[in-house]
N, C-alpha and C positions, 0 to 999 in steps of 0.2 A: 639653224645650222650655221657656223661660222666658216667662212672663208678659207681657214686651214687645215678645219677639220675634213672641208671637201678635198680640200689639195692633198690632203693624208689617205681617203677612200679613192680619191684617182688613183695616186701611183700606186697603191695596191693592187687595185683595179689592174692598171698597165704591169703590171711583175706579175699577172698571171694567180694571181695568190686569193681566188675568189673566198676560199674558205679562211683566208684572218681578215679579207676586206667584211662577211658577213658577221666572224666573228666579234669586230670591232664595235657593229650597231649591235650587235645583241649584247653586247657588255653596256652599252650607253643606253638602251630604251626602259625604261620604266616599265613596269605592268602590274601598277595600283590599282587594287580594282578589278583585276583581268583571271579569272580561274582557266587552267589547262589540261588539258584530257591529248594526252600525247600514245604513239603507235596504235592506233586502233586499225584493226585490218581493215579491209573494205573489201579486198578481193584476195581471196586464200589462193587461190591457184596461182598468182603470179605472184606471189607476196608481197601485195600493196595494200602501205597504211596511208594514215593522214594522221592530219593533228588537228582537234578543234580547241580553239579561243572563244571564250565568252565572259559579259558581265557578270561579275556576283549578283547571283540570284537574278539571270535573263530569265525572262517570260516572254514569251511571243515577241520576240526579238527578230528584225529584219537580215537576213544571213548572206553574206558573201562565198562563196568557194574559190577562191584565188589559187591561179596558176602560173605558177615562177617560167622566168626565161630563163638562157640560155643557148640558144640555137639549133634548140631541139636534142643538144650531144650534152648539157652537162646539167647541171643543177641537184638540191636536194632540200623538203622540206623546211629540217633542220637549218636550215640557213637563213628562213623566212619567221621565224619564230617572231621577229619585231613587228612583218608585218600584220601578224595575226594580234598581238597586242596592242599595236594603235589602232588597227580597226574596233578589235574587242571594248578598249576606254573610251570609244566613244557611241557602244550600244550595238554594236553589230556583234551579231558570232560569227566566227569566220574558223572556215573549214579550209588546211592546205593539204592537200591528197600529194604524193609524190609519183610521178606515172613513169613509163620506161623510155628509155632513149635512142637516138639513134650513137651506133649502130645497130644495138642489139634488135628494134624495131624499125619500124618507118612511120608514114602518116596513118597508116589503119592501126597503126599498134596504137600511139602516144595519144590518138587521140579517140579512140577506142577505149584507154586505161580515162582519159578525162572524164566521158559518156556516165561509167563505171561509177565514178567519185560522186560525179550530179545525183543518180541516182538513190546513191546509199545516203547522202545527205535528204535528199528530199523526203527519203524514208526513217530517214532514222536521227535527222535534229531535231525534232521536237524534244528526244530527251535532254537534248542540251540547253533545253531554253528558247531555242532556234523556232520562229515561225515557219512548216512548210509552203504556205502560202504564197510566202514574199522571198525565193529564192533568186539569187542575183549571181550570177558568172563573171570574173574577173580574171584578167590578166595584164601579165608585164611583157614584153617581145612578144618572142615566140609563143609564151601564156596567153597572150593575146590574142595570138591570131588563133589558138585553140578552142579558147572561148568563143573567139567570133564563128567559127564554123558549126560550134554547139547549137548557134543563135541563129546562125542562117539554114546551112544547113539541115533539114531537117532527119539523114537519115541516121543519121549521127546518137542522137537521141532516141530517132523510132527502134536504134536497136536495145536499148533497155526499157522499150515500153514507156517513152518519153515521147514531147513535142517542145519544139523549140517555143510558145506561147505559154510553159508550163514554167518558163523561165519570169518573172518581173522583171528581168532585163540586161544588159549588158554593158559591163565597162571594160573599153580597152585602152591600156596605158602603151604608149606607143608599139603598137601592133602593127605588123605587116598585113595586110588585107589586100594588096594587087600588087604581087612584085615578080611577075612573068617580065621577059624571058629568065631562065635561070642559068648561071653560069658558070657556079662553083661545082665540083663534080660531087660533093659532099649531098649539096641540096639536087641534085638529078637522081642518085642512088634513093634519098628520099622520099621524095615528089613524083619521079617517074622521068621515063626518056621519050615517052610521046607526048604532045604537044593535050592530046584528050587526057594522059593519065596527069599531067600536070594541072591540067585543067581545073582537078581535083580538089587542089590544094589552094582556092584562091576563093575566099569568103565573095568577096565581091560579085561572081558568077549565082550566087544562089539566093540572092535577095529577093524574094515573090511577093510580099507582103503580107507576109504569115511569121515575122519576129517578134519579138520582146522589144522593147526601146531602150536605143541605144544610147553610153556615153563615154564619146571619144576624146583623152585626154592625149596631147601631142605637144613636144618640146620645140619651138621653131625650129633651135638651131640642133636639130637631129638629123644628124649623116648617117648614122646605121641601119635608122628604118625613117625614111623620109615621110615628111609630110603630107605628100599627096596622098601618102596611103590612104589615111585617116578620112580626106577630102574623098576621096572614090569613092570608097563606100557608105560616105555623106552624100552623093547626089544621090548613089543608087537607091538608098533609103528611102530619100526624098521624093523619088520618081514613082514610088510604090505609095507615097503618101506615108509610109513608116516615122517614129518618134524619133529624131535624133536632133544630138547636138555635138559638138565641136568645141572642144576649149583647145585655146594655143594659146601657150606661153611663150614668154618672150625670154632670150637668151637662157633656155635650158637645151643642155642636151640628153640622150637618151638613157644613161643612168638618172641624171640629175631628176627626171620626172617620176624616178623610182623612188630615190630617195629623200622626196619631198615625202612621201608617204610618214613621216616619222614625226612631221608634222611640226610645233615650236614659231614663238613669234615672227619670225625673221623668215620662215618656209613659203615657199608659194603656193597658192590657195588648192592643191592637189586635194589632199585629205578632205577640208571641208567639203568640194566641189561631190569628192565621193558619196560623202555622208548626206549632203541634200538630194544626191541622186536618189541615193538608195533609201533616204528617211522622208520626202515628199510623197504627199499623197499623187499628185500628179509629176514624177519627177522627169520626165521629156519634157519638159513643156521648154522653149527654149529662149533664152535670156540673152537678146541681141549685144549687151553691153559689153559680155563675158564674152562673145567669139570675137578673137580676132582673125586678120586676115596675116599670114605667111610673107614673110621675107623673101622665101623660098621655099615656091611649093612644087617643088621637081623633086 
């Protein structure tokens, strides 16, 4: 990625204009190689599809289900279509489900519609190539922290007749995971106005030693969802004896480790990082060289 091509997806970024800054990487990504199965329903009563990506001719291929951010208020599929392609050319199939937002929901909706997605995948990639065995949860922000609560969480899952160890594991691309107290009136309506129903919403609290192993990718220089996040619920892991690891990157912020996903010589090692996760036989196992330690870990 060059230099101005970033400074071109910022200011789009900043004018608000999410849908030509998505539309600019899906004009630019390739997908040699990549076969597409676009609006499949998943859940007829609310009218939620997804879109799977996969290699020509995957066979028991390792599978992502990636969950876009946003702030829980905005996003759609359709806008991730690159990322389901860079993942797909490099062997993964990757399912993007679209789930509902706030307002129209809260936390039991959006991540109740996520629950939904895991499930129809787990059931139903195989016809795509997709191994159900080696299913993997992913997310970007907010996608993140919904993933992460699929992984700790466990009732989240127990409600479609899931378990969060049913998962191989979890990657979160800079994900909120302990960001109590809350103070925007947006995220209270959300989350809840007792400090118990907030409680809720905070992966960190439900870490028992019954997850998938984790991999937490984080931007140093990220102000929107800071770093320590990622660190919380690194010790918590830790304390449970759970898999994890920690990669920081240096002088990224929290697009920027989004759009590292697209991958190209000049990217930071995001993509690969994903792909060894998810394509190791032992993919926690954790690689001292690769964690750094924060600038700024508040």
């Amino acid at each position: 990625m060059t230099r101005l091509f970033l400074v071109s997806l910022g200011a789009l970024l900043l004018s608000g204009c999410q849908s030509a800054l998505f539309g600019v990487i899906n004009a630019r990504q390739s997908s040699t190689g990549v076969v597409a199965h676009h609006d499949i329903v998943y859940d007829p009563s609310d009218g939620l599809a997804l879109d799977v990506y996969g290699p020509v001719d995957a066979k028991n291929a390792p599978v992502v289900v990636f969950l876009y951010g946003g702030s829980w208020k905005s996003g759609k599929r359709q806008w991730y279509r690159w990322v389901g392609e860079a993942l797909a050319s490099r062997g993964i199939v990757t399912v993007v489900p679209d789930y509902r937002l706030w307002p129209k929901v809260k936390l039991d909706g959006f991540v109740g519609d996520a629950a939904k997605a895991v499930r129809w995948t787990h059931d139903r990639v195989g016809t795509y190539g997709g191994d159900t065995g080696r299913v993997f949860v992913m997310g970007h922000s907010a996608g993140g922290h919904i993933a992460a609560l699929l992984a700790t969480d466990a009732r989240w899952l127990g409600a479609v007749g899931m378990k969060p160890r049913d998962l191989s594991g979890f990657i979160g691309l800079a994900g909120p995971y302990d960001f109590l107290p809350l103070k925007d009136d947006d995220f209270i309506d959300m989350f809840g106005h007792t400090p118990a129903e907030q409680a809720r919403s905070q992966p960190v609290n439900f870490v028992d030693g019954d997850e998938p192993p984790a991999l937490l990718l984080q931007g140093q220089d990220d102000s929107t969802v800071r770093p320590s996040n990622a660190l919380s619920l690194q010790r918590r892991y830790e304390a449970q004896g759970e898999s994890v690891v920690v990669k920081l990157y240096p002088d990224m912020g929290h697009m920027g480790i989004l759009f590292a996903l697209r991958g190209g010589k000049k990217a930071p090692p995001v993509l690969d990082d994903v792909v060894h996760f998810v394509g190791s036989p032992s993919p926690a196992t954790p690689v001292a060289a690769n964690v750094r330690t924060p600038r700024d870990a508040k």
